[in-house]
C-alpha positions in Angstrom: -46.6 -16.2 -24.9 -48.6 -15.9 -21.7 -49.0 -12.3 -20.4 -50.2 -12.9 -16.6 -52.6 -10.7 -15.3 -51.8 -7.1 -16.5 -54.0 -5.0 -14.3 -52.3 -6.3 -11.2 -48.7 -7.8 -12.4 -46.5 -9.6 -9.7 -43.4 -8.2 -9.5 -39.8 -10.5 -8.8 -37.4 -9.4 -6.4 -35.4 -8.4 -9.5 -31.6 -8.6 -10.5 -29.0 -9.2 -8.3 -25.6 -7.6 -8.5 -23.0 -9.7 -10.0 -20.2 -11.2 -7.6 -16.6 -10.7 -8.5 -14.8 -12.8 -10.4 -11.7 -12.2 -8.6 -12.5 -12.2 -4.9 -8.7 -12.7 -4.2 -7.6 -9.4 -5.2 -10.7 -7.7 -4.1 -9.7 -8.9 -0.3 -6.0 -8.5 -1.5 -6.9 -4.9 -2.4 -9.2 -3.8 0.9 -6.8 -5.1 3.4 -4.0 -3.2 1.5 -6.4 0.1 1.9 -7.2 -1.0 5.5 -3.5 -0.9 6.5 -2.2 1.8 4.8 -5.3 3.7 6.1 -7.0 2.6 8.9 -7.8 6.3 10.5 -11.4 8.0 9.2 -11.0 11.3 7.4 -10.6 14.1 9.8 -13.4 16.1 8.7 -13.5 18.5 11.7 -10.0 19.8 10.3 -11.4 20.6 6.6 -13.3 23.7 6.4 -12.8 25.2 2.6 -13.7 28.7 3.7 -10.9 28.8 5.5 -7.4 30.8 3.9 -5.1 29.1 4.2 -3.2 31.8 6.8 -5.6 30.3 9.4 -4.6 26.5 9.6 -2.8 25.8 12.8 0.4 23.9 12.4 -1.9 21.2 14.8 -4.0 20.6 12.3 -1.7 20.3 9.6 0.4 17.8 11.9 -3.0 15.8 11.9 -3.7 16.0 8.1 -0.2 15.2 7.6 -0.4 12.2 10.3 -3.7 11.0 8.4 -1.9 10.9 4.9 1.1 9.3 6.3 0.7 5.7 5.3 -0.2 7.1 1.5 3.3 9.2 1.8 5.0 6.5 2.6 3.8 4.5 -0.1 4.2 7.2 -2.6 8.3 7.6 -1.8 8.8 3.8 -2.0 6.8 3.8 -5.3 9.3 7.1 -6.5 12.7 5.0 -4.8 11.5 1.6 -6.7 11.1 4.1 -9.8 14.7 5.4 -9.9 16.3 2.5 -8.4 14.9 -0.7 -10.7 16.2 0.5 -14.0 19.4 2.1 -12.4 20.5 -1.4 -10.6 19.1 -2.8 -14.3 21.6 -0.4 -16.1 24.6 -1.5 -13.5 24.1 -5.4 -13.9 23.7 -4.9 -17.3 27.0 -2.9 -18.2 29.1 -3.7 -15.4 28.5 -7.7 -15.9 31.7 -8.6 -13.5 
């Protein structure tokens, strides 16, 4: 085993981070993000020494306008939810 020279070692540009293994879902998954939220944070609007008494209805409107791809998202995930296993139940009963 061959050491090298110890008192002034040579160093290697060392490891590299491992690449996905799935770089179809990782772009799959980004431009999903991208177009349900393409706006930066508003961070202007959040100031958490604030009461909440002293947010303006604008600002709300903004946050609100900022999360609006996410809230969207979130009722078709609650309406896909309910519906699936309730148009499941009426094909499966009401087999006409």
């Amino acid at each position: 085993m061959e050491l090298g020279n110890i008192s002034k070692p040579t160093y290697g540009p060392g490891p590299e981070a491992p690449g996905s293994s799935t770089p179809g879902v990782v772009t799959m998954a980004h431009g999903f993000l991208r177009l349900v939220q393409p706006n930066p944070l508003p961070i202007g609007l959040i100031n958490f020494g604030q009461s909440e008494s002293e947010f303006r209805q604008e600002d709300i409107r903004e946050l609100l306008l900022y999360e609006l791809g996410f809230l969207v998202c979130a009722a078709i995930g609650v309406l896909l939810i309910i519906l699936v296993p309730l148009l499941g139940c009426c094909f499966c009963c009401c087999r006409c």
